[in-house]
Backbone as a chain_set.jsonl record, in Angstrom:
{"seq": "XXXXXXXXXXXXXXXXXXXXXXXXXXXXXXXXXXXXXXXXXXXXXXXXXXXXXXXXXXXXXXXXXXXXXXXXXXXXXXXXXXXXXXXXXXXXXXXXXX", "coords": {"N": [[-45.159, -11.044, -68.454], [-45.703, -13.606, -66.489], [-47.034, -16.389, -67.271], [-50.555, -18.507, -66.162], [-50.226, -21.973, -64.553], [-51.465, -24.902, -63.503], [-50.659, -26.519, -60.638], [-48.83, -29.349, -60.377], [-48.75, -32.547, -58.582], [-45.813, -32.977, -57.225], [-44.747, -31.147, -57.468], [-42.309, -28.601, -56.805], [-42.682, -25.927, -54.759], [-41.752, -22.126, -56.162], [-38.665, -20.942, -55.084], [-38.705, -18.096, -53.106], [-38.054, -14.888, -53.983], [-35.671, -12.589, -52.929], [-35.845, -9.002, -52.143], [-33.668, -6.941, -53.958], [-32.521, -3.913, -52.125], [-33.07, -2.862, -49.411], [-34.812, -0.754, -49.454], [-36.276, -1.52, -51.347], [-37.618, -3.61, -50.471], [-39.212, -2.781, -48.569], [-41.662, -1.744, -50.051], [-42.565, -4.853, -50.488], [-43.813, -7.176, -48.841], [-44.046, -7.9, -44.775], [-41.578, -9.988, -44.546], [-40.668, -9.92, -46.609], [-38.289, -7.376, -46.006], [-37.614, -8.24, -44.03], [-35.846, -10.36, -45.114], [-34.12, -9.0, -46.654], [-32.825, -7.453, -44.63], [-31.055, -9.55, -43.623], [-30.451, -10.329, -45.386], [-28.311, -8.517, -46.275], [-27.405, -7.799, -43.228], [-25.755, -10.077, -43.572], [-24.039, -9.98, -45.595], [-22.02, -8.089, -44.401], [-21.357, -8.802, -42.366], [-19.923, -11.177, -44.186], [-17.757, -9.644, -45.316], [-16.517, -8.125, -43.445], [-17.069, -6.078, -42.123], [-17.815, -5.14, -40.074], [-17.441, -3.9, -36.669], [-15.617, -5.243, -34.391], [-15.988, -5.112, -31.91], [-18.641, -5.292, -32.34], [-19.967, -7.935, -33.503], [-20.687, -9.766, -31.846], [-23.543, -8.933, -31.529], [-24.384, -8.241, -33.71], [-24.337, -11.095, -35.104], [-26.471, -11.966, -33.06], [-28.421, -10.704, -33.981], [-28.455, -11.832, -36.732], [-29.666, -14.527, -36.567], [-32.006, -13.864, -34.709], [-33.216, -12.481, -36.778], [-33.083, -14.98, -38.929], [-34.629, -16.563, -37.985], [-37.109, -15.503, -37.099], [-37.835, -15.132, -40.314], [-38.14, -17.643, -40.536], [-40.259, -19.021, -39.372], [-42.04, -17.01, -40.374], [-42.398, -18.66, -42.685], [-42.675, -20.876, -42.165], [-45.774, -20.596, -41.139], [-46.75, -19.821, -43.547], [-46.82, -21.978, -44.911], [-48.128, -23.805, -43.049], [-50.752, -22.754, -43.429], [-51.079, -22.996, -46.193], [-51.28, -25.767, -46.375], [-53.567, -26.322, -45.278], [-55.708, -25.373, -45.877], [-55.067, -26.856, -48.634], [-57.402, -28.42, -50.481], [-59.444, -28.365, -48.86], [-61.199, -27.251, -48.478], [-64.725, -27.335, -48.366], [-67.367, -26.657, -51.282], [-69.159, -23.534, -50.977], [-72.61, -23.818, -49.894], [-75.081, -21.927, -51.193], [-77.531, -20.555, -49.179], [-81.457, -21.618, -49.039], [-84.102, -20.863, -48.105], [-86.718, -21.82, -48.871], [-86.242, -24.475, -48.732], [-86.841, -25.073, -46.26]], "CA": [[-45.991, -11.527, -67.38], [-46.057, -15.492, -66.573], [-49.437, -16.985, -67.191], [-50.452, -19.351, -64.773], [-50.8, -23.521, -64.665], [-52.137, -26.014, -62.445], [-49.785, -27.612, -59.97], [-49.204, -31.105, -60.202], [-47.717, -33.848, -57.251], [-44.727, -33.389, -57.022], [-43.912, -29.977, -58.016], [-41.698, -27.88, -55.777], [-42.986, -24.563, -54.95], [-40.594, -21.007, -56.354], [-38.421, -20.06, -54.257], [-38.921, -16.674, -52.939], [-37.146, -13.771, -54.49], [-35.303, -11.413, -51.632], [-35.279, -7.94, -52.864], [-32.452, -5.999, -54.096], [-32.173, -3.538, -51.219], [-33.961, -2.351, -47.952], [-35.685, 0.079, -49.638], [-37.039, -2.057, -52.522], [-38.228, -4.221, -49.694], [-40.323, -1.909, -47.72], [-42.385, -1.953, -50.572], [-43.505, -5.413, -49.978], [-44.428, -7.654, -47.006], [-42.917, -7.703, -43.838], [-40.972, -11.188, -45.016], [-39.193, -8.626, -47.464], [-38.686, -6.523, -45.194], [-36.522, -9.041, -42.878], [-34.895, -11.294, -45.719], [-33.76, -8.012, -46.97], [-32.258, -7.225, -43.331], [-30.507, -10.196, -43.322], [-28.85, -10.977, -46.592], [-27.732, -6.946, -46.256], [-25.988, -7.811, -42.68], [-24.594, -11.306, -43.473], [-23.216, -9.301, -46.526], [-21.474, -7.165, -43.978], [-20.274, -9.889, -41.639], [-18.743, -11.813, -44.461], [-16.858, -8.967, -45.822], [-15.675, -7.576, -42.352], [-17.43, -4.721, -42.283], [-18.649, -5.39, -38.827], [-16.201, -3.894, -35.994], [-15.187, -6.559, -33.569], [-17.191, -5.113, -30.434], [-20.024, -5.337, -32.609], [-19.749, -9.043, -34.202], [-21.807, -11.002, -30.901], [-24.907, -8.743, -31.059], [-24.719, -8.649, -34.982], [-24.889, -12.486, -35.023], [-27.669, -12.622, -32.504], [-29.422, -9.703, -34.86], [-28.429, -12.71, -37.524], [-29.888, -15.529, -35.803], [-33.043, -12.979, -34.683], [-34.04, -12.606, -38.507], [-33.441, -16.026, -39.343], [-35.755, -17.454, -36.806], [-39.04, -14.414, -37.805], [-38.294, -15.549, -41.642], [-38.233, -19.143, -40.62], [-41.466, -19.041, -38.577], [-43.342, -16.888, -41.615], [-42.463, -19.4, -44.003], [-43.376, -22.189, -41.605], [-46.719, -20.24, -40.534], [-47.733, -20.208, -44.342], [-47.101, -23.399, -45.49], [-49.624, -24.506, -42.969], [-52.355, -22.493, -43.627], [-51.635, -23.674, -47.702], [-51.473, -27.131, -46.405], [-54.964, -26.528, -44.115], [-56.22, -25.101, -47.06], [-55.355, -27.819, -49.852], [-58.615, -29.168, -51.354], [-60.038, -29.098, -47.206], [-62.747, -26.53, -47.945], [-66.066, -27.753, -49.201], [-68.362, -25.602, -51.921], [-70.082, -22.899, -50.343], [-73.649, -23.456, -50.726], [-76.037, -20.856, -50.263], [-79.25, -20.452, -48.173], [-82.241, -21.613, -49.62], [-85.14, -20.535, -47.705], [-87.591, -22.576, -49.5], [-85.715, -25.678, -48.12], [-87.243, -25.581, -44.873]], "C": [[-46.066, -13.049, -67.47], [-47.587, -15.499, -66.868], [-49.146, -18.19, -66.263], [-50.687, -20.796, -65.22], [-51.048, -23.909, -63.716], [-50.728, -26.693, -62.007], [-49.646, -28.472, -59.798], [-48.585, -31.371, -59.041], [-46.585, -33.701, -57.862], [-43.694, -31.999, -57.582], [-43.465, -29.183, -56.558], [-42.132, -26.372, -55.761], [-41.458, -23.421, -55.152], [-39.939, -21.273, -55.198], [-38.193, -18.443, -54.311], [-38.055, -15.743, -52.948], [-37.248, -12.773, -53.265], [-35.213, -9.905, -52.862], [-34.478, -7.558, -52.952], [-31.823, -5.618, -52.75], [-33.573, -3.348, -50.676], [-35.022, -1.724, -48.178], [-36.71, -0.615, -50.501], [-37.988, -2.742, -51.412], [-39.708, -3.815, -48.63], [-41.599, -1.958, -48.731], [-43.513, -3.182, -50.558], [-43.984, -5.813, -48.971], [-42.883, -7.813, -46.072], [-41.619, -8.969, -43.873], [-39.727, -10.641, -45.906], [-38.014, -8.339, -46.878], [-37.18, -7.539, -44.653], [-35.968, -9.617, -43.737], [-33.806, -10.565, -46.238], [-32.266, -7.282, -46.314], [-31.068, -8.173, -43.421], [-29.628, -10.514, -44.391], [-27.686, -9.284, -46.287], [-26.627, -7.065, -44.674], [-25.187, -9.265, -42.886], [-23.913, -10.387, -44.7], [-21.895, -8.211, -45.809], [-20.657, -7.977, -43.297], [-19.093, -10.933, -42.383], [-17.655, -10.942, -45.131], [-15.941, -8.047, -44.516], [-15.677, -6.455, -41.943], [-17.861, -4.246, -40.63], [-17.23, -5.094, -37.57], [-16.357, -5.033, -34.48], [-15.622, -6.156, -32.318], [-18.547, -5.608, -31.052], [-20.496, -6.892, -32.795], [-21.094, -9.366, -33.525], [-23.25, -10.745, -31.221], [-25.266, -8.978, -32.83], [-25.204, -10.482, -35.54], [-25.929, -13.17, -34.423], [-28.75, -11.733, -33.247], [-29.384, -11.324, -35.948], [-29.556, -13.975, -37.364], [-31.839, -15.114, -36.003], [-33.831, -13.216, -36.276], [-33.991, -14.041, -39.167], [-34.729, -16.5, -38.673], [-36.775, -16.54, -37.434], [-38.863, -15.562, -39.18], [-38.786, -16.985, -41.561], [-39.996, -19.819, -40.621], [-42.6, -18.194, -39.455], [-43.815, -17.925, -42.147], [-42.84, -20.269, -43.354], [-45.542, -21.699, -41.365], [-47.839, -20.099, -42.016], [-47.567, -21.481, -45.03], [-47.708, -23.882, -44.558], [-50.634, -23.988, -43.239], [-52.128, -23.161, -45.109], [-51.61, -24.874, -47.25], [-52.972, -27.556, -45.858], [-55.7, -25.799, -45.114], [-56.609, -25.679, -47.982], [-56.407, -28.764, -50.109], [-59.528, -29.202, -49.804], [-61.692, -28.096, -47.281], [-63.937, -26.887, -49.154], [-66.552, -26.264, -50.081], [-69.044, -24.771, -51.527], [-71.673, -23.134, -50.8], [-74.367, -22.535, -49.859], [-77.452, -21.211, -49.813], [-80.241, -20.948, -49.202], [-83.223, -21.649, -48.633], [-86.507, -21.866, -48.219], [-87.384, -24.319, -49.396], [-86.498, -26.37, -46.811], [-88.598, -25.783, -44.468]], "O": [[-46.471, -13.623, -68.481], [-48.663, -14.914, -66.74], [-48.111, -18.674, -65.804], [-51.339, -20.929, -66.256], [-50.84, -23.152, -62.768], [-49.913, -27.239, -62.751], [-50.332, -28.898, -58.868], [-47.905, -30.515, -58.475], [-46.333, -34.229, -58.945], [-42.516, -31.895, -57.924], [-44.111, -29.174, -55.51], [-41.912, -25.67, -56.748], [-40.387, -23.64, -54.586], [-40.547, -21.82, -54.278], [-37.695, -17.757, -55.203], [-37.25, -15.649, -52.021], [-38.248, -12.289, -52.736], [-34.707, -9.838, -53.983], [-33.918, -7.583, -51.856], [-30.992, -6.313, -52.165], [-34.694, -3.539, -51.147], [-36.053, -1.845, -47.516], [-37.902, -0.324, -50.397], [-39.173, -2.412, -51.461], [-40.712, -4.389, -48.211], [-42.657, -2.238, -48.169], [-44.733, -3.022, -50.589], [-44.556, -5.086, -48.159], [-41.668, -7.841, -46.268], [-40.674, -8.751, -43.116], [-38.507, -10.807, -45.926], [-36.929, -8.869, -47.116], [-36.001, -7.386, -44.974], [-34.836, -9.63, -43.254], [-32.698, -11.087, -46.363], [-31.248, -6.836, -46.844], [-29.978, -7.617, -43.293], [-28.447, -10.859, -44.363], [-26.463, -9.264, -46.15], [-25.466, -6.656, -44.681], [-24.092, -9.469, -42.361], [-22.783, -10.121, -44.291], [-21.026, -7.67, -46.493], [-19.439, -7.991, -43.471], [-18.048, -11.382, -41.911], [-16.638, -11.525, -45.507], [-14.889, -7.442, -44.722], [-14.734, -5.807, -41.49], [-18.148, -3.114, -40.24], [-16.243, -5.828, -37.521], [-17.363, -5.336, -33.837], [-15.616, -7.076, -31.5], [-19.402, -6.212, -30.405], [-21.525, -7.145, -32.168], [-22.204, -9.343, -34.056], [-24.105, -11.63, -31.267], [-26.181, -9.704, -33.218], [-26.185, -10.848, -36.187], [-26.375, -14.28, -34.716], [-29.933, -12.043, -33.111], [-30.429, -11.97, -35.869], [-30.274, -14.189, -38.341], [-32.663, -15.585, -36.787], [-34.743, -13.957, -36.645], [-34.889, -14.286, -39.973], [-35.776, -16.73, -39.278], [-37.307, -17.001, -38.444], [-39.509, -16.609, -39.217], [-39.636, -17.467, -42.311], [-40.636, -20.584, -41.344], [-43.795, -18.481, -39.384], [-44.99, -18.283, -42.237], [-43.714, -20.835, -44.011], [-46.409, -22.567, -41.472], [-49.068, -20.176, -41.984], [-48.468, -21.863, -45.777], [-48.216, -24.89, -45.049], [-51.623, -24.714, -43.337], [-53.017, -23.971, -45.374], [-52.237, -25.461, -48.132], [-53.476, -28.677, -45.928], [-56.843, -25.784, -44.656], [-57.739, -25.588, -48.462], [-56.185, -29.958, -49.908], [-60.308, -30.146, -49.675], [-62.728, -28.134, -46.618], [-63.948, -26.731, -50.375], [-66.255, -25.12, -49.737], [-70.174, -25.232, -51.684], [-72.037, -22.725, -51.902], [-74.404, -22.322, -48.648], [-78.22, -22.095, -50.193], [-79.898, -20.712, -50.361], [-83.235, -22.774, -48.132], [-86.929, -22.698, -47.417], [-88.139, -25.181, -49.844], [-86.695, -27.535, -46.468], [-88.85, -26.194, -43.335]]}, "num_chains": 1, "name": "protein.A"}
């Protein structure tokens, strides 16, 4: 199990492990799920597995899953950026304040 540290300036976040296969993927999030999709048909397109009526729509299926994964990974690096250090201490109620 890693143990955890504090992130300094200037550290690059992991990059994100694709699962194995399709199935392993279902297991986690839907990001899986599609990176999964996609290394599994570019794996098909570069080996030629893909019959030559099929190629156009397979490449816009290609395209398709790039763009979702793109737009996750863009959709959480802003909330962690609208996140970083932006939220004050919760304090609680004090009745006896007022």
């Amino acid at each position: 199990m890693a143990s955890l540290r504090v992130v300094k300036p200037g550290d690059e976040a992991p990059r994100k492990e694709v699962p194995a296969t399709i199935t392993e993927a279902i297991e986690g999030s839907a990001r899986d799920v599609l990176a999964s999709m996609r290394r599994a048909l570019a794996k098909k397109l570069d080996a030629g597995e893909v019959s030559s009526n099929a190629i156009a729509s397979a490449y816009k299926e290609l395209r398709e899953l790039d763009r979702q994964i793109r737009a996750l990974d863009a959709a959480e690096e802003q909330e962690a950026e609208r996140d970083d250090g932006n939220r004050r201490p919760r304090r609680s109620f004090n009745a006896s304040a007022i």
